[in-house]
BADRENSE-76754 format. One record per residue (C-alpha): residue in one letter; x, y, z; residue number from 1. Coordinates in Angstrom, 1 decimal. Example, Ala and Ser with C-alpha at 12.3 -4.5 7.8 and 13.67 -1.06 7.14 Angstrom:
2
(a, (12.3, -4.5, 7.8), 1)
(s, (13.7, -1.1, 7.1), 2)
This chain:
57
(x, (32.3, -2.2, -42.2), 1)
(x, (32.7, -2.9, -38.4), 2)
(x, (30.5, 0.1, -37.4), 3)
(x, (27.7, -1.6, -39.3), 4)
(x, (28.8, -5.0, -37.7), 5)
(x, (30.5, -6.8, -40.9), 6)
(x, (33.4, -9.4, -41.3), 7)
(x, (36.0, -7.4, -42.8), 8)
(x, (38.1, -9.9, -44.1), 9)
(x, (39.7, -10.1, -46.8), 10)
(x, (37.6, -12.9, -48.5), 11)
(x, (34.5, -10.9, -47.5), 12)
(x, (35.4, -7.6, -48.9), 13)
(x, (35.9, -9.4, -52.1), 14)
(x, (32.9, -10.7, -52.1), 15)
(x, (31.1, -7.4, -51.4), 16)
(x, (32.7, -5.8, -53.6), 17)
(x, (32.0, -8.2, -56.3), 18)
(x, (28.5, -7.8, -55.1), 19)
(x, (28.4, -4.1, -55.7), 20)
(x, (29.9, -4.1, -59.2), 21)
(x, (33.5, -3.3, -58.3), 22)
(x, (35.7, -4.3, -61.2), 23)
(x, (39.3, -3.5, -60.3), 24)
(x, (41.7, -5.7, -58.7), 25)
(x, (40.1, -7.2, -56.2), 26)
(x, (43.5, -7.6, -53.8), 27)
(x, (43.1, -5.8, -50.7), 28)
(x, (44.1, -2.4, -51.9), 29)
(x, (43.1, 0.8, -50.4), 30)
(x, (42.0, 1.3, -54.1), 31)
(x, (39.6, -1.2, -53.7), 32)
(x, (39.0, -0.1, -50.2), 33)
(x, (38.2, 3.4, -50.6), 34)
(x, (35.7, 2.5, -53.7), 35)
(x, (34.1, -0.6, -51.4), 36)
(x, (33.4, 2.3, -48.6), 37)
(x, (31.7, 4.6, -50.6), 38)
(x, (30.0, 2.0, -52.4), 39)
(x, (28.8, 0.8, -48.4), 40)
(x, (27.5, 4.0, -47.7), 41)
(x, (25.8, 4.9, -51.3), 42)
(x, (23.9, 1.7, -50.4), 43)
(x, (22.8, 2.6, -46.9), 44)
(x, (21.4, 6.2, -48.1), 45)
(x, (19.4, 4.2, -50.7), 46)
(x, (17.6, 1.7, -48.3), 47)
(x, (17.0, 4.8, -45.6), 48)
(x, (19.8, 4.9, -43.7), 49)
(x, (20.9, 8.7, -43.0), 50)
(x, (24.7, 8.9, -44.3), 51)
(x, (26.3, 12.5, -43.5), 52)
(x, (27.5, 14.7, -46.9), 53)
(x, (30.7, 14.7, -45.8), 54)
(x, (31.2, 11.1, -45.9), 55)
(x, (29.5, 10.6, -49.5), 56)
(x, (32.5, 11.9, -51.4), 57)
């Protein structure tokens, strides 16, 4: 999230995450985390942005 210039609080990752459909625990974990990132970078490659493969999985 800092490489694309976003808070990455807490509060805010919530909030993005409940944004983007997540429905686990919304507490910080790298559960949460790890889904929020991909989630991050599905959304870039949809509006253009060029993600590499190897960060997709």
């Amino acid at each position: 999230m800092k490489l694309l210039d976003l808070d990455s609080s807490l509060d805010n990752r919530k909030e993005l995450a409940t944004e983007l459909g997540y429905t686990g625990a919304k507490d910080g974990s790298a559960e949460m985390n790890i889904w929020l990132h991909r989630a991050v970078l599905q959304e870039l490659g949809k509006a253009g942005g060029q993600v590499p493969g190897k960060l997709k999985d």
